[in-house]
Backbone bond lengths (Angstrom), bond angles and torsions (degrees), N, CA, C in turn:
res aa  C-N    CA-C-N  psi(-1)  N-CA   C-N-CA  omega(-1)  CA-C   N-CA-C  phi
1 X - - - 1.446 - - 1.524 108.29 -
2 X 1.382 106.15 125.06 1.995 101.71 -170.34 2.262 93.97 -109.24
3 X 0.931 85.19 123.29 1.845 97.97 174.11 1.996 87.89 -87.46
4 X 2.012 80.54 118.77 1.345 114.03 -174.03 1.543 98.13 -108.59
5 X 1.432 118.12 102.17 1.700 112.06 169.01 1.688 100.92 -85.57
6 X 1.618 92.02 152.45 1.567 102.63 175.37 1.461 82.17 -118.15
7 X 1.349 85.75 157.44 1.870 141.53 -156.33 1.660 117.61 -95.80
8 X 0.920 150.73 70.59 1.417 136.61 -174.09 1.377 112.64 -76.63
9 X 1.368 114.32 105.10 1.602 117.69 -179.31 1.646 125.93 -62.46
10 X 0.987 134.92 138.01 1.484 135.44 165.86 1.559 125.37 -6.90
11 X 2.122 98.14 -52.37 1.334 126.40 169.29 1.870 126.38 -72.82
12 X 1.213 104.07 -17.92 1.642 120.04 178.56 1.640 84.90 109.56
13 X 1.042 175.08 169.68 0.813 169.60 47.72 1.812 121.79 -117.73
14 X 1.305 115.42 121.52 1.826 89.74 -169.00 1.542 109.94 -103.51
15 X 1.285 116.63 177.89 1.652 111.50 -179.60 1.234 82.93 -147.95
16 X 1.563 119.95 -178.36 1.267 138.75 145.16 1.767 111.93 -160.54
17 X 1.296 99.18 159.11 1.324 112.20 172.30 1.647 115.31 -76.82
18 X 1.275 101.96 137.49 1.817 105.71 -172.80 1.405 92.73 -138.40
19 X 1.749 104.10 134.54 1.259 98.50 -176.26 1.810 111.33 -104.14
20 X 1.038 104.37 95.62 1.641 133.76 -165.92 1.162 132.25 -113.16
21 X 1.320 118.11 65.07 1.680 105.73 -175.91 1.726 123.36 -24.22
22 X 1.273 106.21 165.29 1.214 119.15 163.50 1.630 130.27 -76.35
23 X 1.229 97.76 -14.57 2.104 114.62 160.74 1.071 99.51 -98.13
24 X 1.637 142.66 -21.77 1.722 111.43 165.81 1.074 107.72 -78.70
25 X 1.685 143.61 -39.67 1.007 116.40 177.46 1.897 133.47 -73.95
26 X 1.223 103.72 -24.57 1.285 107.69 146.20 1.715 119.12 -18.63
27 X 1.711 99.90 -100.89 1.303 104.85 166.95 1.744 116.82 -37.98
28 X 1.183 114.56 -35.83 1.686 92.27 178.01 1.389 110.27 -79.46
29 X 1.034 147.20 -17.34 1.808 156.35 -165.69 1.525 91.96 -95.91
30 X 1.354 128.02 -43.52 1.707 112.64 163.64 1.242 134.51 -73.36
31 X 1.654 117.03 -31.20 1.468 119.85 161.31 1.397 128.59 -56.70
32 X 1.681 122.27 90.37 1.787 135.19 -172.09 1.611 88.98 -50.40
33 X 1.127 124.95 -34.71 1.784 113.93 179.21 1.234 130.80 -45.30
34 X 1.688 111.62 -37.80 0.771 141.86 163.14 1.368 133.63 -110.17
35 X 0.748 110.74 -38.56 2.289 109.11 175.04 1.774 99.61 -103.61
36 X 1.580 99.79 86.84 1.196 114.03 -165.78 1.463 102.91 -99.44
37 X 1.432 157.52 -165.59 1.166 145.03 -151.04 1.576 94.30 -114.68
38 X 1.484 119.72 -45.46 1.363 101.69 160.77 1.535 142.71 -37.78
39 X 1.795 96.96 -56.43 1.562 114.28 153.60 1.789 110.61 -24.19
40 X 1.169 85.53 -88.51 1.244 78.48 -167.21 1.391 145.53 -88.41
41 X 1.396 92.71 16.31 1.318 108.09 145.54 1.586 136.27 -77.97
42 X 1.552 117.85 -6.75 1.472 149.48 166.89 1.800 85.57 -83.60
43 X 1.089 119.55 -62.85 1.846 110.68 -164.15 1.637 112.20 -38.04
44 X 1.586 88.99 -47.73 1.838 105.05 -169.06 1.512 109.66 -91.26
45 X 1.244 124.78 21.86 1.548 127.98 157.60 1.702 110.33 -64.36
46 X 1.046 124.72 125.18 1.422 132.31 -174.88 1.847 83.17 -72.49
């Protein structure tokens, strides 16, 4: 289990660091179970 702090930006905006390869997210951005059109339409919110 990795403890993920979120970030409050300057602008209001938060981020955080996730420690996530680039093949898990892969596999998660191809699984329709999960990276559903809502999803990722929340991902690509500026």
């Amino acid at each position: 289990m990795y403890d993920i702090k979120l970030n409050k930006d300057t602008d209001g905006s938060y981020s955080c660091g996730v420690p996530i390869r680039k093949d898990d997210w892969a596999w998660l951005l191809s699984d329709k179970t999960i990276a559903s059109k809502s999803a990722m339409t929340a991902l690509l919110q500026p």
